[in-house]
N, C-alpha and C positions, 0 to 999 in steps of 0.2 A: 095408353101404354107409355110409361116414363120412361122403362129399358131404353139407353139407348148404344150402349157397351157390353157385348158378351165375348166368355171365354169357352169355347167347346175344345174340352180335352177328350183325346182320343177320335181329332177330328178327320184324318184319314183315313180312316174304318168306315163301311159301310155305313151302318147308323150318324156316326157323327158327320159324314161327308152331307147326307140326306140333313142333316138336322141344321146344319152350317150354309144349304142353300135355301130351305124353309125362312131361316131367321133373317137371312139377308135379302129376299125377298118381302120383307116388312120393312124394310128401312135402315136395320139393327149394322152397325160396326163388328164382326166378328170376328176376332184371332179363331186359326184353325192353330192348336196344338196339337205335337205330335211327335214322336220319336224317329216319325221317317219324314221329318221335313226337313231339306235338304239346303234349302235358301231360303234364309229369315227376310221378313217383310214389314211390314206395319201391321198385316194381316195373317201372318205366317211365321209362326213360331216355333222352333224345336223344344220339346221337355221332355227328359226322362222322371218319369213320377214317384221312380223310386229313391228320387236321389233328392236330398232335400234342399240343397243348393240350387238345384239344376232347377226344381220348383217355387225357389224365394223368386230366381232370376226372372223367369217366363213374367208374373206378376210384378215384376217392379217395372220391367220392360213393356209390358202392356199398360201400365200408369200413364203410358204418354199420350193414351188417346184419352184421358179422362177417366173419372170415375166408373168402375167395375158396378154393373146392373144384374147382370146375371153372369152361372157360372153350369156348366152342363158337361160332366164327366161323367163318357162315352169308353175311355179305355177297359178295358177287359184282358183275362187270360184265363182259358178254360183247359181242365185236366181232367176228364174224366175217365176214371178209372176206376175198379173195385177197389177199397182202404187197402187190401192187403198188397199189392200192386202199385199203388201210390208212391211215388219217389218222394223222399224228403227235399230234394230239387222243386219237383213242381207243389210240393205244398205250400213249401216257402214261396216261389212265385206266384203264387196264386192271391196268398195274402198281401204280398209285396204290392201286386200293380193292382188287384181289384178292392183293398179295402186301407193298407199303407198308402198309398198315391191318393186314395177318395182323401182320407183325413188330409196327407198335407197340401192338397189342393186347394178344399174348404177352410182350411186352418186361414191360407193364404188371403184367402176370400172375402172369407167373415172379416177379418182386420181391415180389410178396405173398405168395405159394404159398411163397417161399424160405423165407420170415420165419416160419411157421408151419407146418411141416410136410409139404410137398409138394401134390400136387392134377395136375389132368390137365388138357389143352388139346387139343383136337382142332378139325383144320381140314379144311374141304370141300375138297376135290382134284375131280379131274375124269379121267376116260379120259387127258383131252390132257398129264397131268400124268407118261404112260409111253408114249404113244401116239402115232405121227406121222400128225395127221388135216391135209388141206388143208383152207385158211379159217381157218386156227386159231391164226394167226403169233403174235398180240399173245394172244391167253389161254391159250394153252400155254406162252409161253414166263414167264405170271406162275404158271400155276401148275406148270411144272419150278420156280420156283425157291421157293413155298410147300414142295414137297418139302424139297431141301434147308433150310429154316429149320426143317420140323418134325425133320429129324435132326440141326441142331444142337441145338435144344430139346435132344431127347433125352441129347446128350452131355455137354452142360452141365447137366443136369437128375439126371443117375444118381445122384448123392451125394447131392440132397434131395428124392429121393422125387415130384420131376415128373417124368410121362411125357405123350410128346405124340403124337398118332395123324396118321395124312393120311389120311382116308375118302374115296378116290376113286371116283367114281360116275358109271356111263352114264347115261345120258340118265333123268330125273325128270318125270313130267308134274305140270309147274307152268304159270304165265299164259303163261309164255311159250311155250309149244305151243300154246295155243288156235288161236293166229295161223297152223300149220300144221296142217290138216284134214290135208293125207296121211299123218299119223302117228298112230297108234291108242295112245289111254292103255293100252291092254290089252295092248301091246307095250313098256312103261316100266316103272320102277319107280315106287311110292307114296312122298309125304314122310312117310307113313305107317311106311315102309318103312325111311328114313334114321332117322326121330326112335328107331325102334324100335334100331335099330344102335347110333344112339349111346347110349341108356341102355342097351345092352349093355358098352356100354365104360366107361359110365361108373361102372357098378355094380363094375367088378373091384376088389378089393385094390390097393393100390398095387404089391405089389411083382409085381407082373404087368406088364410094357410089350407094348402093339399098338401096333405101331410102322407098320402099314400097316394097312389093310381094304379089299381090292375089291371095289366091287359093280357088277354090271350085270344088264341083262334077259337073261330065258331066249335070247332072240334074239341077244344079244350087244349091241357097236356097231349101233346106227341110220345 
């Protein structure tokens, strides 16, 4: 394993917390990014992902530990609502942090990763991201199109040795199930579970591409 610099955006969320101490218990340098981090660090850096400055900054600022190996964007924002019910507030946010912020993360990424060697980018997907679930208008239709950016990644990336993954995933018990008793953590998957996946991916040779990874509970869709 050559990684030896990663960035998890959206690293105060459940999943990215769990995926931020998976990686560092391999040896890995990891910036936690995040919109609620409140004191910057070497390790610890604020980004708002909708803002594209705010996203040049995080990556120029993380340059100081060396070359960028991997890149694992965690942030999310879910609206689930029937279409008709749908606020044009939460559709635009929806776009904004779950498939605006993936591009100018990876935009960021790729540029560095180019510059020296390649490296891997993996982004959280979802069931809704091949699956047509009602309620799902505005986060299915940002994360259909995190799909297609992680295959352009890909195609754009063959010659310099970036590869970029879309780790789509049923249902995870994080906070935000607390708030549903009828669903049993013993019927989800662990962030345990994710963080596990992605230091599977991210441990491959490069010249290896997972250009997908489904995961869901033994039960399937919830």
């Amino acid at each position: 394993m050559s990684a030896r610099n990663a960035i998890v955006v959206g690293g105060t969320g459940n999943i990215g917390a769990a995926v931020i101490h998976r990686l560092r218990a391999e040896g890995l340098h990891v910036i936690c990014a995040s919109e609620d981090v409140t004191r910057e660090s070497s390790d610890s850096m604020r980004v708002d992902v909708t803002d594209e400055a705010s996203v040049r900054s995080l990556f120029d600022k993380a340059s100081a530990n060396g070359p960028l190996h991997l890149l694992v964007n965690c942030s999310g924002f879910g609206a689930f609502t029937p279409i008709e019910e749908t606020s044009l507030a939460d559709w635009r946010k929806s776009l904004d942090v779950n498939l605006t912020g993936a591009f100018l993360c990876a935009r960021e990424a790729f540029k560095r990763m180019k510059a020296h060697g390649g490296g891997r980018i993996v982004h959280i997907g979802s069931v809704s991201d091949h699956l047509t679930l009602p309620m799902n208008g505005a986060y299915a239709a940002s994360k259909h199109g995190l799909r297609g950016l992680t295959g352009v990644l890909n195609a754009e990336g063959k010659d310099h040795a970036i590869r970029a993954t879309l780790l789509s995933l049923g249902a995870v018990y994080t906070a935000f199930w607390k708030t549903r008793p009828e669903f049993s953590p013993a019927d989800m998957l662990s962030v345990d579970d994710v963080a596990e996946s992605i230091w599977e991916i991210a441990r491959k040779p490069l010249h290896i591409r997972v250009d997908e990874l489904r995961m869901v509970p033994s039960k399937g869709v919830l």
